[in-house]
C-alpha positions as CSV (number, residue, x, y, z in Angstrom):
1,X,50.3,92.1,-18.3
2,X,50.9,95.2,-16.0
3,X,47.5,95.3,-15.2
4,X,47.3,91.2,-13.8
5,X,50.4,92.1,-11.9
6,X,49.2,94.8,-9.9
7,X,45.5,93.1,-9.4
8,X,47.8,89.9,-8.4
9,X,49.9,92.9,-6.0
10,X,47.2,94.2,-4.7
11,X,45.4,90.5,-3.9
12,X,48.3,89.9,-1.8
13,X,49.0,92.9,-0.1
14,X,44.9,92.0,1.0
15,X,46.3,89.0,2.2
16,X,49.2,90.0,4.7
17,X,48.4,91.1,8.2
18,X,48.5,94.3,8.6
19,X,49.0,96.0,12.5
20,X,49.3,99.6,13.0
21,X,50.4,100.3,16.4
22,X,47.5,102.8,18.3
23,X,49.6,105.6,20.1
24,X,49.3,105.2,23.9
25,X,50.8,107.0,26.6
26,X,52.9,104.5,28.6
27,X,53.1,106.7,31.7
28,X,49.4,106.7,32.3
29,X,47.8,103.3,30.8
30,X,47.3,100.1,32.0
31,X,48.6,96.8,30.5
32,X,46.0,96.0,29.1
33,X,45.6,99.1,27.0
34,X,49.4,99.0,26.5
35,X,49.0,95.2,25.1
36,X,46.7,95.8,23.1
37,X,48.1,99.1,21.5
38,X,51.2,97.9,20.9
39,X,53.1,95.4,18.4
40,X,54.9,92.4,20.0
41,X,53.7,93.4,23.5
42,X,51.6,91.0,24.9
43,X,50.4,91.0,28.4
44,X,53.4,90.0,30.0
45,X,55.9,92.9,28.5
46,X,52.6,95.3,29.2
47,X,52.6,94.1,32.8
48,X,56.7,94.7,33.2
49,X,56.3,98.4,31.7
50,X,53.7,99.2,34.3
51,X,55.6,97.2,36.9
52,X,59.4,99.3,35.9
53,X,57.2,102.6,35.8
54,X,55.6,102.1,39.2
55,X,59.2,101.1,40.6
56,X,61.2,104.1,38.4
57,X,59.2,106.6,38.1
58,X,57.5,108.3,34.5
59,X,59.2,107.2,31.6
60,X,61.5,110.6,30.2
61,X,61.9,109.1,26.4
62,X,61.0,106.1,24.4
63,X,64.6,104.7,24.6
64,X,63.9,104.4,28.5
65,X,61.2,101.8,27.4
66,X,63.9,99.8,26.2
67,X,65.1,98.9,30.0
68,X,61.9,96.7,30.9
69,X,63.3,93.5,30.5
70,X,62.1,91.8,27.3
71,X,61.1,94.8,25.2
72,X,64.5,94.4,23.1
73,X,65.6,97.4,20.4
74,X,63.6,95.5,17.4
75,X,60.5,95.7,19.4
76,X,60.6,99.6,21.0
77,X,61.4,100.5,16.9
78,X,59.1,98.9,15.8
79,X,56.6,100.9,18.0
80,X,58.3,104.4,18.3
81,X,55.7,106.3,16.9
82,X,52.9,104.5,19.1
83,X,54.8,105.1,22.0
84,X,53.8,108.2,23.8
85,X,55.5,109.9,26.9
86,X,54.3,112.8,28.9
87,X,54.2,113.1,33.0
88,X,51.7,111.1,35.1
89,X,48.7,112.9,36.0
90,X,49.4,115.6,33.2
91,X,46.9,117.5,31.2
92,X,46.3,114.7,28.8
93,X,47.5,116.5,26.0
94,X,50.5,113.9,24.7
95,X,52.7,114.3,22.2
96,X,54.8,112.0,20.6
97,X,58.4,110.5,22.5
98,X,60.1,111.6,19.4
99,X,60.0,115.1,20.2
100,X,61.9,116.7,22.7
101,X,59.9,118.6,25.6
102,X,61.4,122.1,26.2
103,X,62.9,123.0,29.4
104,X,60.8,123.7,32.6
105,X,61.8,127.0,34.0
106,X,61.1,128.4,37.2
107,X,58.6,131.8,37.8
C-alpha cells in the first residue's frame, strides 16, 4: 500500500512543472537573460528592470527590484535567491542580494 502511494507520489511530482530560477545579476544583464532567468518575468518586466536601472542607477538590494513597476512582492520572493546584485562593470564575482556587502572604506 505504502509502496503504490509513493510510486503514485512520485508519478505526480514527474508531472508538475518544475522552474528553478537561474541566478543572474540584474545590474549587468540584458532582458533577455533576465526573462529568461527568472520566474514570472517575461520580457516586458525584464525590459522595465533594465529601463529603471539605466534611469536609477545599480540596484543596492533585491528589495530595490521591487520598485519597477509590475514586479510585485510575490514575484521578487519568489526569485530572491536568483536575484543577484553587485556594481555595474565589477569584477564579475557576484554574490547573492541576500547578503549584505561590507562597507567601502577609504585608503
Amino acid at each position: 500500500m505504502l509502496r503504490k502511494f509513493a510510486i503514485g507520489l512520485l508519478g505526480l511530482l514527474l508531472l508538475l512543472p518544475l522552474h528553478a530560477a537561474t541566478p543572474v545579476n540584474v545590474n549587468t544583464a540584458d532582458a533577455a537573460t533576465i526573462a529568461k532567468a527568472l520566474d514570472g518575468i517575461g520580457p516586458a518586466k525584464a525590459a522595465a528592470i533594465v529601463a529603471w536601472r539605466q534611469e536609477h542607477g545599480p540596484f543596492k538590494s533585491v528589495d530595490e527590484v521591487g520598485q519597477v513597476k509590475g514586479v510585485g512582492a510575490s514575484t521578487l520572493e519568489r526569485n530572491r535567491a536568483a536575484i543577484l546584485i553587485t556594481e555595474e562593470g565589477g569584477n564579475g564575482g557576484a554574490a547573492p542580494a541576500t547578503t549584505k556587502k561590507p562597507a567601502k572604506t577609504e585608503t
